[in-house]
N, C-alpha and C positions, 0 to 999 in steps of 0.2 A: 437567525437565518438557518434552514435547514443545511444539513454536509449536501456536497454534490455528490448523487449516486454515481459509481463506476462500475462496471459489469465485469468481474474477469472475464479475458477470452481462454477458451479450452484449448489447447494444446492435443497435438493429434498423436496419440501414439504410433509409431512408425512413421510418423507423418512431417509435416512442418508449417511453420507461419512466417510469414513474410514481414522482416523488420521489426518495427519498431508502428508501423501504418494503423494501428488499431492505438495506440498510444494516444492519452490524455494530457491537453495542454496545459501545464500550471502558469495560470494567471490570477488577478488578483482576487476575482470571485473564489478561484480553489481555493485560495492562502487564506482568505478572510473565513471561507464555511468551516473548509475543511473536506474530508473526502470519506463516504461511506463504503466499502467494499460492498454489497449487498449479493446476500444466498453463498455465503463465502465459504469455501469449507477451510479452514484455516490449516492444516495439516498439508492439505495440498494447493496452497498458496503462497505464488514468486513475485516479487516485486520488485520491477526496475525502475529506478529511477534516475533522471538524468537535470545537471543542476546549470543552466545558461549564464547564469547571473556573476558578474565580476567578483563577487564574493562566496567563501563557502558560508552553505547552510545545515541546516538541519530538517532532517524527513521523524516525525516520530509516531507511534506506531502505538494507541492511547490504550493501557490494560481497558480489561473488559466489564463488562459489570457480574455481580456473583447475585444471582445465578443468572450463565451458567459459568461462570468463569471462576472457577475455586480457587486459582494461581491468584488473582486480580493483584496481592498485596507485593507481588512480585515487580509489582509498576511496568511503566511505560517504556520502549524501547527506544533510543534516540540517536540517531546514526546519524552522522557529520560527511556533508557532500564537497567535496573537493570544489573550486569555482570555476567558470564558465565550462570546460569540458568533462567535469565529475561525472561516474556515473557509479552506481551500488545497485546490487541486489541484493533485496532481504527477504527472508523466507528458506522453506516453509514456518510455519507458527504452531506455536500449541493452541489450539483454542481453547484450554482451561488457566488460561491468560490473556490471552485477547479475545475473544469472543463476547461480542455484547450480545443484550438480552433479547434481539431481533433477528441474533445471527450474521450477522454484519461485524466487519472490521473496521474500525476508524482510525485516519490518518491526518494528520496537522502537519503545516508545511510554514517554517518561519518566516517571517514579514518579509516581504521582499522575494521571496524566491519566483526561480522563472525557468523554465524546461518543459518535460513530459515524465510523465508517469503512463507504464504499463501492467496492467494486471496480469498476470496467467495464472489458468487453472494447469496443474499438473494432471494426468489421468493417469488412472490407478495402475497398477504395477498387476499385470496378471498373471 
């Protein structure tokens, strides 16, 4: 099966976003694909994630493919979510580690988990 696309949302410089309301429901279709970040610029990429499920899990964050990703042997990142009210951010990223070769970020979510996941784009620092 293909990953499920997710779109970061952009972050407004000076600005703001409301909640968590743009946030992505991990259910079983996300845990089984998997999640593609798609058009990601990894550098300026935050990731919340929030874990429901009575046990903790794991969010992990799959190196990229070379090229372009010249880090790749530096493997995958694997971050451990507290149970039912965890939440983590992770990011930014290098993308000469995660970056697969579409430009996209991929993310795996261990059997069983259940929450939301949200993307943000940071905007550039002027």
């Amino acid at each position: 099966m293909p990953r499920t696309a997710v779109v970061p949302r952009p972050l407004v410089a000076n600005g703001n976003l409301i909640g968590t309301s743009g946030a992505t429901t991990i259910d079983a279709t996300l845990v089984t694909n998997g999640v593609s970040v798609t058009a990601a610029k990894p550098e300026r990429t935050l990731i919340r994630v929030a874990n429901t499920e009575a046990s903790t899990n794991t969010l992990t964050v799959k190196a990229g493919a070379y090229p372009p990703a010249i880090a790749k042997s530096l493997g995958d990142l694997v971050v451990t979510v507290a149970a039912t009210t965890g939440v983590q951010y992770l990011g930014p990223f290098e993308g000469g580690r995660f970056k697969q070769a579409d430009g996209s970020i991929w993310l795996d979510f261990e059997t069983g988990m259940t929450g939301t996941i949200d993307v943000l784009e940071m905007p550039r620092a002027t």
